[in-house]
ROFISE-68541 format. One record per residue (C-alpha): residue number from 1; x, y, z; residue in three letters. Coordinates in steps of 0.5 Angstrom, whole numbers, plus 500, padded with zeros to 3 digits. Layout:
ROFISE-68541
@num=NUM; xx=X; yy=Y; zz=Z; residuo=ALA
...
***
This chain:
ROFISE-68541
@num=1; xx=274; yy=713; zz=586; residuo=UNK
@num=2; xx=278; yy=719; zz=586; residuo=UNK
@num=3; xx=281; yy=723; zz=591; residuo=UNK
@num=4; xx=276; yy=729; zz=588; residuo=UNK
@num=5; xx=271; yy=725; zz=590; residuo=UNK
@num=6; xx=273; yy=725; zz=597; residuo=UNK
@num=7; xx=271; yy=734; zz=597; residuo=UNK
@num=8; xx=278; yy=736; zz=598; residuo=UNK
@num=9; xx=279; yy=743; zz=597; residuo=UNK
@num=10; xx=283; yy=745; zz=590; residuo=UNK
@num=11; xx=290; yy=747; zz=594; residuo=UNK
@num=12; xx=291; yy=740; zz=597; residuo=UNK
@num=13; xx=288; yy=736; zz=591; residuo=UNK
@num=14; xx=293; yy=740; zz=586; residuo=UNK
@num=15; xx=299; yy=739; zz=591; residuo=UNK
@num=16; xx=296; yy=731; zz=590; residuo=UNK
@num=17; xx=296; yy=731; zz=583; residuo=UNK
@num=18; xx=304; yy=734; zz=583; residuo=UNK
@num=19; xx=306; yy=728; zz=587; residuo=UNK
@num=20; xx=302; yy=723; zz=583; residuo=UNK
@num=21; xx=296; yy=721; zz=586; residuo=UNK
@num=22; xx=290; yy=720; zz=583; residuo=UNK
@num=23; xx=285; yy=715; zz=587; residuo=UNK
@num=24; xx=285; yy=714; zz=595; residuo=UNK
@num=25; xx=287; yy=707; zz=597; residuo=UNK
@num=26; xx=281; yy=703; zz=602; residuo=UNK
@num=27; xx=285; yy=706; zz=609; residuo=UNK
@num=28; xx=285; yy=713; zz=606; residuo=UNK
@num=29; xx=279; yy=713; zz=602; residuo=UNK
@num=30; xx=275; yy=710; zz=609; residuo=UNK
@num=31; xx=278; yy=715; zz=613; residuo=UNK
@num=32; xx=279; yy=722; zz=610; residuo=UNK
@num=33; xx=272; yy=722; zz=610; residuo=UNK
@num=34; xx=271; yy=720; zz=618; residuo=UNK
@num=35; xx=276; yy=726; zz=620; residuo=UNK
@num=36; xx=274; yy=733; zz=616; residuo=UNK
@num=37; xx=267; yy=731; zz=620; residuo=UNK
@num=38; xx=271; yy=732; zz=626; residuo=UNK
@num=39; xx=270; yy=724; zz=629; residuo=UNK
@num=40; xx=275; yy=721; zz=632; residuo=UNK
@num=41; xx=279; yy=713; zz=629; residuo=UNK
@num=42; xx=282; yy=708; zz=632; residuo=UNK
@num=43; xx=284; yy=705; zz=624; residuo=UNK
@num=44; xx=288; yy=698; zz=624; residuo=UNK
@num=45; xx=293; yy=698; zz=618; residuo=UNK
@num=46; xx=298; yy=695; zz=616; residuo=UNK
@num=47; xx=304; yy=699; zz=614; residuo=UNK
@num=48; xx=305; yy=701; zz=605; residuo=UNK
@num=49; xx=297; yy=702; zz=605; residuo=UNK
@num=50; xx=297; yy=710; zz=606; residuo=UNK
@num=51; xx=296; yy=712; zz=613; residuo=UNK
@num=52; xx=301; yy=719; zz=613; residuo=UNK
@num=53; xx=296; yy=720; zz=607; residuo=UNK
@num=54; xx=289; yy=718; zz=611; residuo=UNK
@num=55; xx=291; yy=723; zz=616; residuo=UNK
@num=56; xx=295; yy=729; zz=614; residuo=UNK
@num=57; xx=290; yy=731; zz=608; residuo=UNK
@num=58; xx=284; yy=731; zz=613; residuo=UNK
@num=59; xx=288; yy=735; zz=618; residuo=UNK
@num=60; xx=291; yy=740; zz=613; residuo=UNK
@num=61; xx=284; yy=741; zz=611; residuo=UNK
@num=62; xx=281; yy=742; zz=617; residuo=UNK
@num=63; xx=286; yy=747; zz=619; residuo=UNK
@num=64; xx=286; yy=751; zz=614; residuo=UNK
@num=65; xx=279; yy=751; zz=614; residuo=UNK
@num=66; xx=280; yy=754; zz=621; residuo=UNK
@num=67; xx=285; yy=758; zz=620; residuo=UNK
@num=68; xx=287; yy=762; zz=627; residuo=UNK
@num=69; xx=289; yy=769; zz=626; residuo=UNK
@num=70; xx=294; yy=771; zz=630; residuo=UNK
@num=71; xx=302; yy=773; zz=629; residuo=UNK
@num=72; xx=304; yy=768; zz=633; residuo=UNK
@num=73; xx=302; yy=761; zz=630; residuo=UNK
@num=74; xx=301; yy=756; zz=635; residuo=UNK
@num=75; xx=301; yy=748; zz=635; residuo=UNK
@num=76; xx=294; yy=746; zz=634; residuo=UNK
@num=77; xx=296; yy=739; zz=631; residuo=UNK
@num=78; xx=300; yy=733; zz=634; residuo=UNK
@num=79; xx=303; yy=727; zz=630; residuo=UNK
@num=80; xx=307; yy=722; zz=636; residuo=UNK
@num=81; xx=310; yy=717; zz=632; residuo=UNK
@num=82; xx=316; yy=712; zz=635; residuo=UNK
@num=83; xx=322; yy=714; zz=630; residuo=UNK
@num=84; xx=325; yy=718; zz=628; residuo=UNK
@num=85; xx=326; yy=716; zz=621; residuo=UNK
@num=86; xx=318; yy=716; zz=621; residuo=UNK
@num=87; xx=317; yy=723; zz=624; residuo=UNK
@num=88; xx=321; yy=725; zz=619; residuo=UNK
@num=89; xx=317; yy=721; zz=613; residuo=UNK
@num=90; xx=312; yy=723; zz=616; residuo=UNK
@num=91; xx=314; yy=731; zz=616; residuo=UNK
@num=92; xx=315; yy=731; zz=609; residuo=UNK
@num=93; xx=309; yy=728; zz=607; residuo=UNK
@num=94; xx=305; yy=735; zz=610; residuo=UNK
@num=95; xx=310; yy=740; zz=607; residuo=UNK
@num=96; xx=308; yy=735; zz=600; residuo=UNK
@num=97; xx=301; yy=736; zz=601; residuo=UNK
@num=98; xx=301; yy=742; zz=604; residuo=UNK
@num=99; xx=305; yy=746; zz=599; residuo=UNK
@num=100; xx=299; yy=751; zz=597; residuo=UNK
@num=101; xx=297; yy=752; zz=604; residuo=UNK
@num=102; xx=300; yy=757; zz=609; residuo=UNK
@num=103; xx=300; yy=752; zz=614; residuo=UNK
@num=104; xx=306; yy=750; zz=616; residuo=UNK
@num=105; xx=309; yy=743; zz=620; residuo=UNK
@num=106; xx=316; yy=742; zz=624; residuo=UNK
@num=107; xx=320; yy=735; zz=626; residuo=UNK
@num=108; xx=322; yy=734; zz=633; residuo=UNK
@num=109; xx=326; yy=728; zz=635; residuo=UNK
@num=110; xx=332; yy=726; zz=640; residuo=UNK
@num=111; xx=339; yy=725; zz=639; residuo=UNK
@num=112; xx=341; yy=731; zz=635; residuo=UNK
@num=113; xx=342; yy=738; zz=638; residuo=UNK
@num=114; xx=335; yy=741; zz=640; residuo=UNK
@num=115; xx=337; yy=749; zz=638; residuo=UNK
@num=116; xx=335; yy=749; zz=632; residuo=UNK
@num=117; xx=328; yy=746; zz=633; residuo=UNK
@num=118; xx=327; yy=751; zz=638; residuo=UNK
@num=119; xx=328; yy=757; zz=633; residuo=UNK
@num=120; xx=323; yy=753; zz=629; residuo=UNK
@num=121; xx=319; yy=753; zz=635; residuo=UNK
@num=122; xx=319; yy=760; zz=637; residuo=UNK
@num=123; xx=317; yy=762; zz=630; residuo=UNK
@num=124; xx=310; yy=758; zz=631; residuo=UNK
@num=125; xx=308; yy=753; zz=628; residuo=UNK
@num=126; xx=301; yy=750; zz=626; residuo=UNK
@num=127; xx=303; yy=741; zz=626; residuo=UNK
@num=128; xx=308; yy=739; zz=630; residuo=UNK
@num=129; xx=311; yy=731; zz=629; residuo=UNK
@num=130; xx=315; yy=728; zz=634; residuo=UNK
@num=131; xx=318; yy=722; zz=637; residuo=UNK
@num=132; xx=316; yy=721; zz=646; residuo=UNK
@num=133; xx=323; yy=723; zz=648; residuo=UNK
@num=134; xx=324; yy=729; zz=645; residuo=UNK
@num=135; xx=317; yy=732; zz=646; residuo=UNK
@num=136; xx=317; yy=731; zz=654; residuo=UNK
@num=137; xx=324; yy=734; zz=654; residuo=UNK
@num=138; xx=322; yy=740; zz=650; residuo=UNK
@num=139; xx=315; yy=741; zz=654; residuo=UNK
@num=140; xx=320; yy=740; zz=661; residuo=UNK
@num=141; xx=323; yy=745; zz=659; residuo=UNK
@num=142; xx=317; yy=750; zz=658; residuo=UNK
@num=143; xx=319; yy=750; zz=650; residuo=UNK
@num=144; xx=312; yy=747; zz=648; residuo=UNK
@num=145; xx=305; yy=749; zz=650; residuo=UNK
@num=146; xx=300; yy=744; zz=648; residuo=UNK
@num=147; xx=293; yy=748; zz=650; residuo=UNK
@num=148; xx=291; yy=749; zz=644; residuo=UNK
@num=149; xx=292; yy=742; zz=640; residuo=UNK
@num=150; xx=286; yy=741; zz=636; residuo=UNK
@num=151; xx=287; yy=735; zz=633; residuo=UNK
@num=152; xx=292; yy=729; zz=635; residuo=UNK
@num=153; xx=294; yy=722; zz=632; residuo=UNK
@num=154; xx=298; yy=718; zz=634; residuo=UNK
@num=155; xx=302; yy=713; zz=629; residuo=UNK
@num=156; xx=305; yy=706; zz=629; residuo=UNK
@num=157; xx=302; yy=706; zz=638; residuo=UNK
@num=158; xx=303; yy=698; zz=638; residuo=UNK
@num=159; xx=312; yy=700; zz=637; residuo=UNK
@num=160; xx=311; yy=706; zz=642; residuo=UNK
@num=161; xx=309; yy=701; zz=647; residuo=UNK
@num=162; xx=313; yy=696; zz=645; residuo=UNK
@num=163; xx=319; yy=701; zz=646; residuo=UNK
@num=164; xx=317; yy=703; zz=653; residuo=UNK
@num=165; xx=313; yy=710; zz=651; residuo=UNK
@num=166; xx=307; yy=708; zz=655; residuo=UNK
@num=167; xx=309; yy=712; zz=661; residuo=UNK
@num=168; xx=311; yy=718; zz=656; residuo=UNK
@num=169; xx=305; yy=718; zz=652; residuo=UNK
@num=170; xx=301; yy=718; zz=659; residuo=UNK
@num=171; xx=304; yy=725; zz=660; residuo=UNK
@num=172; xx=303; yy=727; zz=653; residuo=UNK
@num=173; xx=296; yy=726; zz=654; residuo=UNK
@num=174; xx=295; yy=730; zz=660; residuo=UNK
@num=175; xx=298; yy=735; zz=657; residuo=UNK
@num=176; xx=293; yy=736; zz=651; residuo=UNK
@num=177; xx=286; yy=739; zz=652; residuo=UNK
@num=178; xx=280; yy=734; zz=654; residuo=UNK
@num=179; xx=276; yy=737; zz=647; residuo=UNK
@num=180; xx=280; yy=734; zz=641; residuo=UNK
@num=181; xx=280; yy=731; zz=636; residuo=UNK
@num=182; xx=284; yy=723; zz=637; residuo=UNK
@num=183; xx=286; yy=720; zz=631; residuo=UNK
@num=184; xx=289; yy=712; zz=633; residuo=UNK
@num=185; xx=293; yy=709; zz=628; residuo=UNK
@num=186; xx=297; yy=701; zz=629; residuo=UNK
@num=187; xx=299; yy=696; zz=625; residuo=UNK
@num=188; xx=297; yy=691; zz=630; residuo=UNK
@num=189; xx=291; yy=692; zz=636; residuo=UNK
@num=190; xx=294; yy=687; zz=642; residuo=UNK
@num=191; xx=290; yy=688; zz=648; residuo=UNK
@num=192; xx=294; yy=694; zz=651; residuo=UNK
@num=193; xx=293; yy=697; zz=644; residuo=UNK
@num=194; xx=285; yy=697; zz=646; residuo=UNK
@num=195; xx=286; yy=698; zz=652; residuo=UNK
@num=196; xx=289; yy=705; zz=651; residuo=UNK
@num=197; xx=285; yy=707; zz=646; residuo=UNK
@num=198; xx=279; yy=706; zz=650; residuo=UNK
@num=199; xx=282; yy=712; zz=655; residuo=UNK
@num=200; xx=284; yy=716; zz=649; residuo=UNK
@num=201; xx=278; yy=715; zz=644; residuo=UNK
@num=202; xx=271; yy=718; zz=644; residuo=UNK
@num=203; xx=266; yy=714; zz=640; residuo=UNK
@num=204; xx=271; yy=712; zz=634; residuo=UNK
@num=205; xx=270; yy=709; zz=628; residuo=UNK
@num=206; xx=273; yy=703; zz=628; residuo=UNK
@num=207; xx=278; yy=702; zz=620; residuo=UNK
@num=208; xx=281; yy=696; zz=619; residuo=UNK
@num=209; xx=283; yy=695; zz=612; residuo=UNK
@num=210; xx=286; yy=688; zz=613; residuo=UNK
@num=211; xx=285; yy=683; zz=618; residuo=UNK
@num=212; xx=289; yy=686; zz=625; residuo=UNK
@num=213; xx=296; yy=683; zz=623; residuo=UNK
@num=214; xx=295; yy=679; zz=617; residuo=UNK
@num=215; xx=301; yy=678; zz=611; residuo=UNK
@num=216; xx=300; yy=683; zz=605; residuo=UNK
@num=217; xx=298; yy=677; zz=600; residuo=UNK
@num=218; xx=302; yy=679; zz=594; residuo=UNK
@num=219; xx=308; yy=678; zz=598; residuo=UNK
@num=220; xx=312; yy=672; zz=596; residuo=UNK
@num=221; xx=315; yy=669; zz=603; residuo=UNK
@num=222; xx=319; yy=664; zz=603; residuo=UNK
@num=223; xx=323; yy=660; zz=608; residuo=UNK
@num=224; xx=331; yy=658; zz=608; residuo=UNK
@num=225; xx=334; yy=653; zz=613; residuo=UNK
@num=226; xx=340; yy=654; zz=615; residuo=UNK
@num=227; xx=346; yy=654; zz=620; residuo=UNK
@num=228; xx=346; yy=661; zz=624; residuo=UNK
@num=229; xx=354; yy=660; zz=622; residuo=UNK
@num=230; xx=353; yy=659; zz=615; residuo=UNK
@num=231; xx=347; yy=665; zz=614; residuo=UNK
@num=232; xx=353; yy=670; zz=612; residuo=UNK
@num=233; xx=355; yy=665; zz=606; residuo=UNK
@num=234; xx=348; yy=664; zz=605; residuo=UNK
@num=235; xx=346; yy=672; zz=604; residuo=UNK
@num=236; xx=352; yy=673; zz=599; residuo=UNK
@num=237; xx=350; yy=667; zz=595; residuo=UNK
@num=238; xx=343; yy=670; zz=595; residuo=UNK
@num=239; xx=346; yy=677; zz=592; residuo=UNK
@num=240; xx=349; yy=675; zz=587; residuo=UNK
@num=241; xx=342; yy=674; zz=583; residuo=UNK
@num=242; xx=342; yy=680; zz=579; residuo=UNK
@num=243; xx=335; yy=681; zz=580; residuo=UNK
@num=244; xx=336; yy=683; zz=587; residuo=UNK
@num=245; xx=338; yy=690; zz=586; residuo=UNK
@num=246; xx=336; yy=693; zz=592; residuo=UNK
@num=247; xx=335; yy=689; zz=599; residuo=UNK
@num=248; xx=332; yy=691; zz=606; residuo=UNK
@num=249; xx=336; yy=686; zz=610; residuo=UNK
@num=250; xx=334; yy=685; zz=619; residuo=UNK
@num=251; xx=337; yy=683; zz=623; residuo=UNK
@num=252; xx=335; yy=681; zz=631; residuo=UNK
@num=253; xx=342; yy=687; zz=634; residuo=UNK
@num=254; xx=345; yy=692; zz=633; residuo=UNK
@num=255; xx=352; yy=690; zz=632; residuo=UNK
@num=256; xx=349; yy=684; zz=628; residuo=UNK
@num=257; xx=348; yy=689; zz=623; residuo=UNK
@num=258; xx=355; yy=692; zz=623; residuo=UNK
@num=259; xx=358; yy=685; zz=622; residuo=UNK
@num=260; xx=354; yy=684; zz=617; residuo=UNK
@num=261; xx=355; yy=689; zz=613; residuo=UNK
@num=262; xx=363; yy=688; zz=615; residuo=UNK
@num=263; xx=361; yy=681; zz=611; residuo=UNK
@num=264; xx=358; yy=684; zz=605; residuo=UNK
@num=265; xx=362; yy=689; zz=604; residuo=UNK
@num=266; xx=369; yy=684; zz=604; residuo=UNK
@num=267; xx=365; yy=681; zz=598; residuo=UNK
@num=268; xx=364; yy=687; zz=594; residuo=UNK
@num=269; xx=356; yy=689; zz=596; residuo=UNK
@num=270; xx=355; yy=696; zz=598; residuo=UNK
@num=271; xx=352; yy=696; zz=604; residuo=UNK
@num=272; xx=351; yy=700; zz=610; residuo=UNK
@num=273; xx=347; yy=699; zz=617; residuo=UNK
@num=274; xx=342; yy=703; zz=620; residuo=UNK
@num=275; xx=340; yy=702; zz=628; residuo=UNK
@num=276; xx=340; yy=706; zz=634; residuo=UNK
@num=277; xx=348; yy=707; zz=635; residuo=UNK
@num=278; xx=348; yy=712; zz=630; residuo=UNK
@num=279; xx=348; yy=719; zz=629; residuo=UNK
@num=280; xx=342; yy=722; zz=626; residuo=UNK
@num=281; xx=346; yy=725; zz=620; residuo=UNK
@num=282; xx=349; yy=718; zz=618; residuo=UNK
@num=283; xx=342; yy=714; zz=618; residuo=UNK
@num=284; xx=339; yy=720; zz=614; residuo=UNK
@num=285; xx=345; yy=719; zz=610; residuo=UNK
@num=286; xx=345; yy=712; zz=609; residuo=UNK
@num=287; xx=337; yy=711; zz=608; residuo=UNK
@num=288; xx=338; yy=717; zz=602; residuo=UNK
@num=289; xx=343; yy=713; zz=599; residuo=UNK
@num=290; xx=339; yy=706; zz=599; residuo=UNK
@num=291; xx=333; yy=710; zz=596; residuo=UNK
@num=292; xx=337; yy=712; zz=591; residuo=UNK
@num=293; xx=340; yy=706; zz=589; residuo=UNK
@num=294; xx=348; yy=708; zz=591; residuo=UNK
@num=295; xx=348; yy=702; zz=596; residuo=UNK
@num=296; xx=345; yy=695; zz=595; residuo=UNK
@num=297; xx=344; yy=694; zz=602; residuo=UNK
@num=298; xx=340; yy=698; zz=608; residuo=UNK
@num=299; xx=341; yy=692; zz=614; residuo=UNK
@num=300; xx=337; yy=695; zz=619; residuo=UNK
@num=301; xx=335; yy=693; zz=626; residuo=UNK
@num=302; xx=327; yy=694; zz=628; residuo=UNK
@num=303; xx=327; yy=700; zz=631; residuo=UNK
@num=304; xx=331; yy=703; zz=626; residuo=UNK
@num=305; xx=326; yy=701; zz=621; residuo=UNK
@num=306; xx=320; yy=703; zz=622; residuo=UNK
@num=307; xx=318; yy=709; zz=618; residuo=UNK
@num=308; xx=323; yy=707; zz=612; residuo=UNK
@num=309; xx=319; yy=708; zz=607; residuo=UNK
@num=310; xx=322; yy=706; zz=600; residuo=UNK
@num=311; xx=318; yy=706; zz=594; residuo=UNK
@num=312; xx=318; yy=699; zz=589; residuo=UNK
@num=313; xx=322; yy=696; zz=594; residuo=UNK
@num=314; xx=322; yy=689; zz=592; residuo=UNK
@num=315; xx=326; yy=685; zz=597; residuo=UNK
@num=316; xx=326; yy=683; zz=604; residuo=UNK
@num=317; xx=331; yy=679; zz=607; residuo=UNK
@num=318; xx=329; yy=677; zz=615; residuo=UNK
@num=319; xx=337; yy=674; zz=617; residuo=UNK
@num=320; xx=334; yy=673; zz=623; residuo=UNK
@num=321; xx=327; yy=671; zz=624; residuo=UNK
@num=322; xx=324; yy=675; zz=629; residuo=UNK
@num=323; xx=322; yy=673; zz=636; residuo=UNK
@num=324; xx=316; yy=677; zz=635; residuo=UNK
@num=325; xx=310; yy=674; zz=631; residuo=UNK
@num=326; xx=308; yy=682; zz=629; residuo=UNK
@num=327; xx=315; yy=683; zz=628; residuo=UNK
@num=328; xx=315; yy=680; zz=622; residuo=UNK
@num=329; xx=309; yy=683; zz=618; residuo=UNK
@num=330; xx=312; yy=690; zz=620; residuo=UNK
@num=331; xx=319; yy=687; zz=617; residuo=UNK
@num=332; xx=315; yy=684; zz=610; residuo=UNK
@num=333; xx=311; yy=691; zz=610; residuo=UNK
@num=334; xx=317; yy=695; zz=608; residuo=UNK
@num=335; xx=315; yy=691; zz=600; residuo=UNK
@num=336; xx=309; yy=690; zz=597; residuo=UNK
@num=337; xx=307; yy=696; zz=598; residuo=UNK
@num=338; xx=301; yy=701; zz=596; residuo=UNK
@num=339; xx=299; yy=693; zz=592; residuo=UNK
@num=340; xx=306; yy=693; zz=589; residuo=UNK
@num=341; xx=310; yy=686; zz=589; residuo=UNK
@num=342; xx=316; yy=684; zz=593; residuo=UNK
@num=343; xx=319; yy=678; zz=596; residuo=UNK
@num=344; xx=320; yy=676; zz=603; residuo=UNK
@num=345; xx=326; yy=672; zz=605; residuo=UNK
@num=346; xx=326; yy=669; zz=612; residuo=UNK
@num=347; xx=333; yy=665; zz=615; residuo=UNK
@num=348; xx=332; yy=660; zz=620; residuo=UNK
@num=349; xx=336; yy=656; zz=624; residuo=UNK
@num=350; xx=336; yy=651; zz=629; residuo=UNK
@num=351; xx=334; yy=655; zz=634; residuo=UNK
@num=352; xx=330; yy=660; zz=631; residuo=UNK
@num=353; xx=324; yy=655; zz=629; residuo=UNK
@num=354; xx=320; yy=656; zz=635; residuo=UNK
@num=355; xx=318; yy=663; zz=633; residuo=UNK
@num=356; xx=317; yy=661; zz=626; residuo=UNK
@num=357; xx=311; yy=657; zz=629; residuo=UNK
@num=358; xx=309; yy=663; zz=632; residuo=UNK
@num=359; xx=309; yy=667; zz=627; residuo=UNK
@num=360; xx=305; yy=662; zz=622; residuo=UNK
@num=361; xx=300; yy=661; zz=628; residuo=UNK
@num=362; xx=300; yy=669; zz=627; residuo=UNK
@num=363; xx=299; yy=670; zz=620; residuo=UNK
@num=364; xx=295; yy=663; zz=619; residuo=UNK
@num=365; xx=298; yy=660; zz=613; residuo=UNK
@num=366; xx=305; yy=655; zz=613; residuo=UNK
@num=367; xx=311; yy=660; zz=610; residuo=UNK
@num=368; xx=314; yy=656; zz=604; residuo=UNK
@num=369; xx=321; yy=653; zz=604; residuo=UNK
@num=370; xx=325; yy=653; zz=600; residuo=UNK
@num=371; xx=330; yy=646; zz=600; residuo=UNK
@num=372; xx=335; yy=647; zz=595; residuo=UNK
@num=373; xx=341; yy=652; zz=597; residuo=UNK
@num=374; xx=348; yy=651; zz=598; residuo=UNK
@num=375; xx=347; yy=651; zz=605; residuo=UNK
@num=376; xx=342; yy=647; zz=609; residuo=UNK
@num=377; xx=341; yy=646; zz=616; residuo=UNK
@num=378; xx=345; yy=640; zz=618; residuo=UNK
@num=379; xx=342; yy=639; zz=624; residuo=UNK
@num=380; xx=335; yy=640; zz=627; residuo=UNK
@num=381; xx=338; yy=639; zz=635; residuo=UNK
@num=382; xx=340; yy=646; zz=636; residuo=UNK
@num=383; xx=345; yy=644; zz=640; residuo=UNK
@num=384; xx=349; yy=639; zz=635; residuo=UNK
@num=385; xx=348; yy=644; zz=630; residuo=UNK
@num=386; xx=352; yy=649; zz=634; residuo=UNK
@num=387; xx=358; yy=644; zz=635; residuo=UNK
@num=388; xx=357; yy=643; zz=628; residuo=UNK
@num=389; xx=358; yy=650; zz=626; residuo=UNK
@num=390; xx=364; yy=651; zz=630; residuo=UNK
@num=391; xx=361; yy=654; zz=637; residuo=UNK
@num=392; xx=363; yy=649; zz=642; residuo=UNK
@num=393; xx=369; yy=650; zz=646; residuo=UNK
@num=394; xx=374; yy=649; zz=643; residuo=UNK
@num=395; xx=372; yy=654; zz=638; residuo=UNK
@num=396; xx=375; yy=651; zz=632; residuo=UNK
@num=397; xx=370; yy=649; zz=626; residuo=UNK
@num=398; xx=368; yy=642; zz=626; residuo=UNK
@num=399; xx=368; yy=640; zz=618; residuo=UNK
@num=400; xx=362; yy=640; zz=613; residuo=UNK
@num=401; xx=357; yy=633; zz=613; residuo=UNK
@num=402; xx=359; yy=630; zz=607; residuo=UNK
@num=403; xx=351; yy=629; zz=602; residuo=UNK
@num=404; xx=346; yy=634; zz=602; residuo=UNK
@num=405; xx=342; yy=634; zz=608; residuo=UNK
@num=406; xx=336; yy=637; zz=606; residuo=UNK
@num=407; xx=330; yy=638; zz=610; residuo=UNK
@num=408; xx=325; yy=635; zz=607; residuo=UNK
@num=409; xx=319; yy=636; zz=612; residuo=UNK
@num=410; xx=317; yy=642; zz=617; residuo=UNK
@num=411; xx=320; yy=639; zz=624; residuo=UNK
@num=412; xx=320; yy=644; zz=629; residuo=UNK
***
């Protein structure tokens, strides 16, 4: 199938030919249809498979084939999504699509200075893309009207909850007109997805292009034990395979991020942090310059990274294996995307084993262990191997067990 078949006007179709697309993917394919009908979705979709694309070409259709006339144009499509990486990427995408039509779009998000995007504001626009935070606050203060919204998406809903914006969402939606169009869109539908779909949604159609949180099969996953003292080590040993040209590395905290880059950094690997305590201008920075191959390695907490969307992006690096099971498919999505290849590498200590469990009971496979490095997990007793790495009292680091103590077995 390709995108012609799908009965998009020649501007959008032009602009999708510049950007080198040719054939929808399934979530795109299935989805376009439904919305230039004008039916609502509640679409359920890992991250790599389309979504921007599956709702930004049928909006653009659809309001430029209803073209308000008017000197002032008002916002008749909203675009809420958690992060500001994400909105921004999100943004880009109706300016690419959308550069043949009049239309136009505007990015709102937090943390930045709000003037320049209320000039933006006041000059009208057709499609506005923002995060929670920054829309309520910009509605607060009398700078956004919602009356005439058209069509509303919300994007990524299962990390907006996870965040806390339930209650700011509510107050978005009681903004927005009763009579729209709803498009939903989550990685993972847990019960209180469902739930508020259920309250937004009218009649939807259900898409679903895989199973609700399973892996991207063409990933390749595996799984080191280590000791958390020795995960630095381990990372450094890592890269200094060639291959690895670029990696996408997470970690659980922010300052774990910081210190991580402080460790590559010290052993000659370019590397930045991407997370909440910086500004918006040194994250934009650091993400330009790991798509542009500048620097090696992006370490990024979770948050931060929702809504990096990095083409060929081959590597994955969990350094902390995250405490939430759909956590870990939202990480290993970052590669392996559009039906490309990628590795993902999980660090797992002592500690860290139960949510490994987790995740395996979420995914429905057993992940790959990887039992020869040089530094496996010298002790599965959490507490031993704390004192082993040197993290008892006295603070001084106890000696290396003398063998090889790999793990030859899964204990948990």
């Amino acid at each position: 199938m390709q995108f012609s078949s799908l009965h998009i006007i020649d501007p959008i179709l032009q602009a999708l030919q510049e950007e080198g697309y040719s054939h929808p993917t399934p979530i795109q394919a299935e989805a376009i249809p439904v919305v230039l009908k004008g039916g609502d979705i509640l679409g359920c979709a890992q991250t790599g498979t389309g979504k921007t694309a599956a709702f930004a070409i049928p909006i653009l259709q659809r309001l430029g084939e209803s073209r308000v006339q008017g000197r002032i144009k008002k916002i008749r499509s909203l675009i809420v999504t958690p992060t500001r990486e994400l909105a921004i990427q999100i943004g880009e995408s109706f300016s690419a699509y959308g550069r043949h039509t009049p239309l136009t779009n505007t990015v709102i998000f937090g943390g930045v200075n709000q003037n320049p995007q209320i000039s933006r504001l006041k000059n009208g626009v057709d499609i506005l893309v923002a995060t929670p935070g920054r829309l309520l606050d910009l509605m607060n203060q009398g700078f956004i009207n919602l009356h005439d919204v058209e069509i509303l998406v919300l994007d990524e809903a299962d990390r907006m909850l996870d965040m806390g914006f339930i209650h700011d969402i509510r107050k978005v939606l009681a903004a927005l007109p009763k009579e729209k169009q709803s498009l939903f869109f989550s990685a993972t539908m847990p019960p209180d997805i469902v739930r508020l779909s259920s309250t937004i949604l009218h009649n939807p159609a259900k898409i679903s292009v895989t199973p609700p949180s399973s892996t991207v099969e063409i990933i390749n996953q595996q799984i080191y034990f280590v000791d958390k003292g020795n995960k630095s080590a381990l990372l450094v040993h890592l890269l200094k395979n060639p291959d690895i040209t670029t990696a996408l590395v997470f970690t659980r905290t922010k300052h774990g991020a910081d210190k991580v880059v402080k460790h590559l950094l010290k052993h000659g690997i370019t590397a930045e942090a991407i997370h909440g305590n910086k500004a918006q201008n040194a994250r934009q920075r650091a993400l330009s310059n790991f798509k542009s191959q500048k620097t090696r390695v992006l370490v990024a907490t979770d948050i931060a990274a929702r809504g990096i969307d990095v083409d060929e992006l081959q590597h994955v690096i969990n350094y902390d294996t995250s405490n939430i099971p759909e956590t870990y498919v939202h990480r290993i999505g970052r590669t392996g995307r559009a039906g490309a290849s990628g590795t993902a590498i999980s660090f797992c200590d002592a500690e860290e084993k139960a949510y490994l469990k987790d995740i395996e009971k979420l995914i429905a496979k057993s992940i790959p262990v990887v039992e020869e490095h040089p530094f496996p997990l010298v002790d599965h007793n959490p507490v031993k191997a704390a004192q082993q790495q040197g993290r008892g009292r006295s603070g001084h680091p106890a000696p290396r067990p003398q063998g090889n103590s790999r793990p030859k077995q899964r204990r948990y």
